[in-house]
VEXKOLFI-514932 format. One record per atom (N, C-alpha, C, O): x, y, z; atom name; residue in one letter; residue number from 0. Coordinates in Angstrom, 2 decimals. Layout:
// residues N
X, Y, Z, CA, a, NUM .
...
END
This chain:
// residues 79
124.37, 65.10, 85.77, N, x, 0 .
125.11, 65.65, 86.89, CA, x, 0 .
126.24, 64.70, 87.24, C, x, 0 .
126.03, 63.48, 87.19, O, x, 0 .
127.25, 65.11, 87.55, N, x, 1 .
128.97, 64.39, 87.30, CA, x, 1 .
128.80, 64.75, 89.07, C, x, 1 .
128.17, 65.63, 89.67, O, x, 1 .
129.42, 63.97, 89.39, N, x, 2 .
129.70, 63.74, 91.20, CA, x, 2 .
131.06, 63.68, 91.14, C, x, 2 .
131.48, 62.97, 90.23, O, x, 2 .
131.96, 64.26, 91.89, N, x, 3 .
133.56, 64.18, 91.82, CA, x, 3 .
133.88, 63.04, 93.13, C, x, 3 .
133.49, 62.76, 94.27, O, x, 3 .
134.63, 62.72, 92.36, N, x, 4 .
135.39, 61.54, 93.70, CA, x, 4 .
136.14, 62.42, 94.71, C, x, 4 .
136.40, 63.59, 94.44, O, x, 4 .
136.55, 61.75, 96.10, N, x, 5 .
137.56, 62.14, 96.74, CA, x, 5 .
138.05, 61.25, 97.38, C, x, 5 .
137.42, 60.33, 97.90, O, x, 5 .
139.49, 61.46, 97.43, N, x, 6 .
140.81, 60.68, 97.90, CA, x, 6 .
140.85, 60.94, 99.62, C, x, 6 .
141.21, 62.02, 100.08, O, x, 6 .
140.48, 59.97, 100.36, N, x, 7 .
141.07, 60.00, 101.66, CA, x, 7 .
142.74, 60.29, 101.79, C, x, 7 .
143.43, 59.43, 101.27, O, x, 7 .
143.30, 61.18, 102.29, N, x, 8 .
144.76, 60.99, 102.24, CA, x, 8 .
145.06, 60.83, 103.73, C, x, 8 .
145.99, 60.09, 104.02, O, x, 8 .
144.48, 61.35, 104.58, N, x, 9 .
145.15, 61.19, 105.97, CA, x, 9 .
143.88, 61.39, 107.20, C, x, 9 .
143.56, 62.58, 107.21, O, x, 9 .
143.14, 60.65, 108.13, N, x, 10 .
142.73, 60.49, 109.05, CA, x, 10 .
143.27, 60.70, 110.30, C, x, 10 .
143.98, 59.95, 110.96, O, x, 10 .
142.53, 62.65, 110.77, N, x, 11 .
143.60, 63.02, 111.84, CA, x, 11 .
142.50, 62.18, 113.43, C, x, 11 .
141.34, 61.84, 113.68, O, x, 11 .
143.56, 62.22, 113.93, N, x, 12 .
143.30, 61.68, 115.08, CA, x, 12 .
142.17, 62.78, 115.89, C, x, 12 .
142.29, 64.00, 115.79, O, x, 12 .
141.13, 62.14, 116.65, N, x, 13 .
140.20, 63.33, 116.84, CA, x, 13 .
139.89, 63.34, 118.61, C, x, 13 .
140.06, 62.19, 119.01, O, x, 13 .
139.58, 64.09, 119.52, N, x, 14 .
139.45, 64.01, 120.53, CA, x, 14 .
137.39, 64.61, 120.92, C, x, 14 .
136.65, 65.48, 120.47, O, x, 14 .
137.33, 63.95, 121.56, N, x, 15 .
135.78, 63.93, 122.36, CA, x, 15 .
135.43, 64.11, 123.31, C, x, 15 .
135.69, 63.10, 123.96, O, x, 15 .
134.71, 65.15, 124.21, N, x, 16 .
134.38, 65.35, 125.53, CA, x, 16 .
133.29, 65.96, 126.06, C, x, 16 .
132.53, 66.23, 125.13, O, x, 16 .
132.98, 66.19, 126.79, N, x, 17 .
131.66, 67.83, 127.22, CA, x, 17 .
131.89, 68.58, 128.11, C, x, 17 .
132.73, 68.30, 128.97, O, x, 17 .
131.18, 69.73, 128.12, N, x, 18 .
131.47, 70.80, 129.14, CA, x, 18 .
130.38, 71.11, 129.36, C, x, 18 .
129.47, 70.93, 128.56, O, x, 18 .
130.18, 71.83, 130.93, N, x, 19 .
128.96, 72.12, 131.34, CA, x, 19 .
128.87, 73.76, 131.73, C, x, 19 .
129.34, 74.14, 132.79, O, x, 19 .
128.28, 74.62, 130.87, N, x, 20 .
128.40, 76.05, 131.61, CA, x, 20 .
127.77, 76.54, 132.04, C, x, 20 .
126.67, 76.33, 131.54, O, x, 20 .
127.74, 77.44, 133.11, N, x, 21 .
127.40, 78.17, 134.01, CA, x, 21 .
125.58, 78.03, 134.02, C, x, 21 .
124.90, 77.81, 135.03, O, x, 21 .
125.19, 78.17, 132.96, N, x, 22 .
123.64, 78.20, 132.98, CA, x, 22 .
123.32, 76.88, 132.21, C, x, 22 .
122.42, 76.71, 131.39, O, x, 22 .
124.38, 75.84, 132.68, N, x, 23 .
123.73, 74.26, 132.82, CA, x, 23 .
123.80, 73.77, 131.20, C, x, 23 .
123.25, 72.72, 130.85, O, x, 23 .
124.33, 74.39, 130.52, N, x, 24 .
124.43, 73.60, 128.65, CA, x, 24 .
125.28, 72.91, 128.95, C, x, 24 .
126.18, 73.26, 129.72, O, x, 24 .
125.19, 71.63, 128.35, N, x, 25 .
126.17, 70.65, 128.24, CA, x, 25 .
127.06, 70.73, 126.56, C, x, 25 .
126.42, 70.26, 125.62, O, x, 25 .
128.18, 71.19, 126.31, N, x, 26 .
128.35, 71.52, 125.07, CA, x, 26 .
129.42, 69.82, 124.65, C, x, 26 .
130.41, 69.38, 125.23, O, x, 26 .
128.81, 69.36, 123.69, N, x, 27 .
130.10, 68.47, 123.34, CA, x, 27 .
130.96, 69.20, 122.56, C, x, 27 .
130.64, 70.01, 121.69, O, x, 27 .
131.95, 68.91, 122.87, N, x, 28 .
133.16, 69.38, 121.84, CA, x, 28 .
133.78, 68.49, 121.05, C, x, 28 .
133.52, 67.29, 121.19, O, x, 28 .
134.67, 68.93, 120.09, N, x, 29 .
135.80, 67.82, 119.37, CA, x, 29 .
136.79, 68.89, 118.71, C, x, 29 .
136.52, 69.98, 118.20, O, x, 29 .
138.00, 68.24, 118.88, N, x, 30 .
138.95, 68.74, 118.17, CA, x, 30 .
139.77, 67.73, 117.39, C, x, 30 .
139.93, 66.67, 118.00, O, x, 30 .
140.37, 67.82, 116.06, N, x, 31 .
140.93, 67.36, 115.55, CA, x, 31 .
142.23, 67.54, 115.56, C, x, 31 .
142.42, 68.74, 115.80, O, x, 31 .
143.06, 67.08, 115.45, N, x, 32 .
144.83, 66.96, 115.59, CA, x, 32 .
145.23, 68.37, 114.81, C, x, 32 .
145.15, 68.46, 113.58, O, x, 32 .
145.61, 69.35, 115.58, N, x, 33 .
146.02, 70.46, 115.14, CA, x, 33 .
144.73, 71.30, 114.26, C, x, 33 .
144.89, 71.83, 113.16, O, x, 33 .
143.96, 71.28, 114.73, N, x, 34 .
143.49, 72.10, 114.72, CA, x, 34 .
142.68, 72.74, 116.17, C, x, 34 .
142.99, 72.30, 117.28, O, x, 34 .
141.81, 73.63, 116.03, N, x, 35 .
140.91, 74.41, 117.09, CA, x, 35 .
139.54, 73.77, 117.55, C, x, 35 .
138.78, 73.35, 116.68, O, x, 35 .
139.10, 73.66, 119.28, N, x, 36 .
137.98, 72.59, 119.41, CA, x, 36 .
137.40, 73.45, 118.81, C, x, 36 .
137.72, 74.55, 118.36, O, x, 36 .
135.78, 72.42, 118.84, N, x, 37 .
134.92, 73.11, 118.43, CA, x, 37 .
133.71, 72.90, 118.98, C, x, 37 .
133.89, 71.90, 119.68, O, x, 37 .
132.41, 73.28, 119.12, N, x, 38 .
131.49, 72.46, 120.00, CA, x, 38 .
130.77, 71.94, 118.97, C, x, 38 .
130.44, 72.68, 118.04, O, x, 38 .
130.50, 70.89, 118.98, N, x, 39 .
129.78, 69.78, 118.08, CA, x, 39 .
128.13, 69.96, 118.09, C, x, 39 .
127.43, 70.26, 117.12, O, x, 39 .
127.62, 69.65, 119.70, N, x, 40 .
126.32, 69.46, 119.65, CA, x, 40 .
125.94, 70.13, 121.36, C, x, 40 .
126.58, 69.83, 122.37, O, x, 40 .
125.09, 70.80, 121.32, N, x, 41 .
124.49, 71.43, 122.66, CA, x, 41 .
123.09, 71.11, 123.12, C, x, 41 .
122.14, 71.15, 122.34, O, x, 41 .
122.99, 70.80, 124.38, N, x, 42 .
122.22, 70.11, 125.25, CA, x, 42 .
121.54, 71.25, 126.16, C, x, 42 .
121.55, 71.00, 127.36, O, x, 42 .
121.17, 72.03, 125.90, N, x, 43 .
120.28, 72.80, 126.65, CA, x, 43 .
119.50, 72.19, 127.96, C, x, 43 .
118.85, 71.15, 127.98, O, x, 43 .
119.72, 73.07, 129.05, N, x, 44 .
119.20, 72.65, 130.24, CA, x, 44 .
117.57, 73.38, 130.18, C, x, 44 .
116.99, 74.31, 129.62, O, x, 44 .
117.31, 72.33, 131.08, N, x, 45 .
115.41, 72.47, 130.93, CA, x, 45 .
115.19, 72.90, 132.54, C, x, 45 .
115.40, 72.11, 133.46, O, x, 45 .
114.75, 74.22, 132.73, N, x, 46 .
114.47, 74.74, 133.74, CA, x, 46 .
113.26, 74.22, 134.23, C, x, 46 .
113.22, 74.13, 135.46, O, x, 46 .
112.29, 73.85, 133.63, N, x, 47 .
111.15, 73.10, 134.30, CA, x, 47 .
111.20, 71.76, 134.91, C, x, 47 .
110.18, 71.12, 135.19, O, x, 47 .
112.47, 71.33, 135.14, N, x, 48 .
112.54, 70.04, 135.79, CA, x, 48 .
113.88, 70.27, 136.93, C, x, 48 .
114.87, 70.88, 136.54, O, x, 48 .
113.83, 69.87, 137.98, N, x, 49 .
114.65, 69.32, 138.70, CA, x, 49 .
116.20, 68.76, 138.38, C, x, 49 .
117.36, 68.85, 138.79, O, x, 49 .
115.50, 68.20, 137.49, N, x, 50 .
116.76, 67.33, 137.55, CA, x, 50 .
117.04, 67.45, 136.32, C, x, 50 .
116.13, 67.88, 135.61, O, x, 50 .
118.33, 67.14, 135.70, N, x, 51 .
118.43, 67.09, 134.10, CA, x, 51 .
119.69, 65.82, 133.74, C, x, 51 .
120.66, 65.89, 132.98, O, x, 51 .
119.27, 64.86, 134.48, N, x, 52 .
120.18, 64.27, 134.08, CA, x, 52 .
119.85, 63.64, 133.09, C, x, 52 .
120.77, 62.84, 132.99, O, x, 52 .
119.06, 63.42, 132.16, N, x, 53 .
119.66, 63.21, 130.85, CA, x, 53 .
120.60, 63.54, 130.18, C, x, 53 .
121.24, 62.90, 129.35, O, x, 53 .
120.73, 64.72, 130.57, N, x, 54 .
121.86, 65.55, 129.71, CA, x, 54 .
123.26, 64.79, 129.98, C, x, 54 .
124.09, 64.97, 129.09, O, x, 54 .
123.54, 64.22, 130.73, N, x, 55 .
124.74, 63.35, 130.92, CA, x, 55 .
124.35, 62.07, 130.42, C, x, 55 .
125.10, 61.37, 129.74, O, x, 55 .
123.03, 61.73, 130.80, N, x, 56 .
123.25, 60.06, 129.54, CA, x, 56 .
123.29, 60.44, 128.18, C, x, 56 .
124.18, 59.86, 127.56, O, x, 56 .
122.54, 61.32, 127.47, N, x, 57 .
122.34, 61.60, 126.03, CA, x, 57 .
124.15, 61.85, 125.97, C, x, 57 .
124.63, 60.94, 125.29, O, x, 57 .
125.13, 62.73, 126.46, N, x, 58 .
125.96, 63.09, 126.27, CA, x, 58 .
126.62, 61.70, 126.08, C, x, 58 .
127.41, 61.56, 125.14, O, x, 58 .
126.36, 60.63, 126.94, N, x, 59 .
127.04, 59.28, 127.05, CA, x, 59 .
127.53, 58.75, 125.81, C, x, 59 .
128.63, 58.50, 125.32, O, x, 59 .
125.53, 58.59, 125.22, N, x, 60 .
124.94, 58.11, 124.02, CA, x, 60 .
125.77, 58.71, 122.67, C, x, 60 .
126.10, 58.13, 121.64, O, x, 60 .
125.92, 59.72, 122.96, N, x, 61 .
126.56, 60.37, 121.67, CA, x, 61 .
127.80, 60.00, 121.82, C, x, 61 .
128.31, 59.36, 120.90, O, x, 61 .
128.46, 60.26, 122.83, N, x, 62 .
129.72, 59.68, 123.12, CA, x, 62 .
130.15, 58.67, 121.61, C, x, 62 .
130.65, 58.75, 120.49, O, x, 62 .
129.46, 57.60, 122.73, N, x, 63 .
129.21, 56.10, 122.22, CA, x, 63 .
129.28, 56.08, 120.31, C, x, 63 .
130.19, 55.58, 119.64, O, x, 63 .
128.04, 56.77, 119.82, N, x, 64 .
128.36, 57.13, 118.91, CA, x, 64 .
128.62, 57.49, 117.47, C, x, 64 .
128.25, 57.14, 116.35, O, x, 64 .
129.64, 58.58, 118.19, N, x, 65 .
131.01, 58.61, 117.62, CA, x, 65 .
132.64, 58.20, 118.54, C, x, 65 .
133.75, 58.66, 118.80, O, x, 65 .
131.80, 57.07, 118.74, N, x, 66 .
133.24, 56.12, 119.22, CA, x, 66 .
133.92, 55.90, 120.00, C, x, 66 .
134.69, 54.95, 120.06, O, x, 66 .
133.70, 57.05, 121.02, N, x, 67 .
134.60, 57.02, 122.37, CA, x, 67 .
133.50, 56.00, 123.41, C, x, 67 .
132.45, 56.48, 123.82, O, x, 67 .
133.78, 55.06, 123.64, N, x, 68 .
133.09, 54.36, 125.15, CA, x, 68 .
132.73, 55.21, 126.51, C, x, 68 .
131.67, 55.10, 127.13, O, x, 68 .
133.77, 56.04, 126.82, N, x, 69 .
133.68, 57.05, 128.07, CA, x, 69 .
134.54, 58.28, 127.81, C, x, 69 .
135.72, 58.64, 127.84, O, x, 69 .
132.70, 58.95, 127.39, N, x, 70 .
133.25, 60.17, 127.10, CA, x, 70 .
133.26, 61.11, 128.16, C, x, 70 .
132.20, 61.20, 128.80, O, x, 70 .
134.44, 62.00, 128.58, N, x, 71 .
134.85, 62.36, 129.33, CA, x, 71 .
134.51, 63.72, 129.73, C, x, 71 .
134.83, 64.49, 128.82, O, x, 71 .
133.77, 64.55, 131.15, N, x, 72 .
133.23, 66.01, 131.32, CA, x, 72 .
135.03, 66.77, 131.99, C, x, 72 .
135.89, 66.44, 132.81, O, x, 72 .
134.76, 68.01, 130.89, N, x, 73 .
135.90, 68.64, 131.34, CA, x, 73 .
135.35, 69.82, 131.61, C, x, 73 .
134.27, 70.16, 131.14, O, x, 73 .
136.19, 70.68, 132.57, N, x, 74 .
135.89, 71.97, 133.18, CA, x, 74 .
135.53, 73.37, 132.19, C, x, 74 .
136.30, 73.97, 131.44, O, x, 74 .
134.52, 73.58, 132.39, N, x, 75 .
133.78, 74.96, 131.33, CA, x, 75 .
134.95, 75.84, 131.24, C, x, 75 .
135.49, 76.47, 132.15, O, x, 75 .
135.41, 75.74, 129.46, N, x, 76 .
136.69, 76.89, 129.53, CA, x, 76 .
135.42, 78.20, 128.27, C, x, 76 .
135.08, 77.86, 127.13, O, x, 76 .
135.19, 78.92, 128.62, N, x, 77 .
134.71, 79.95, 127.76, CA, x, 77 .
135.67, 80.96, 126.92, C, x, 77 .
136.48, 81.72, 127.46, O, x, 77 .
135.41, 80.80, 125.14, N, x, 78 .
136.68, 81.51, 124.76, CA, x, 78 .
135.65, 83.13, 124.91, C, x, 78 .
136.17, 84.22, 124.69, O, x, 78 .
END
């Protein structure tokens, strides 16, 4: 079995954040430089507890990473 190489040619610049919607998912997103976000990883809210703030440290944690120090909550846009 032959494995093909590949050539890095260009490293687009990438952006990182989360959103929180309406029924409490924390979605991370990322978008890459010209292209469309996308949601990366989802955090489901746990109705049997009070509280869910994990969901903002885990979101931290992931942050962290993939690289951003403070990753940033932006306002739930639903396409």
């Amino acid at each position: 079995m032959k494995i093909e190489q590949a050539t890095i040619v260009e490293i687009l610049p990438t952006e990182v954040w989360y959103e929180k919607d309406f029924f409490g998912t924390v979605h991370i997103k990322m978008q890459h430089q010209g292209m469309d976000p996308f949601t990366f990883i989802q955090l489901h809210y746990d109705y049997a507890y009070t509280s869910n703030s994990h969901q903002h440290d885990m979101a931290k944690k992931i942050g962290e990473l993939l690289g951003r120090e403070d990753i940033q909550q932006r306002e739930w846009k639903q396409k």
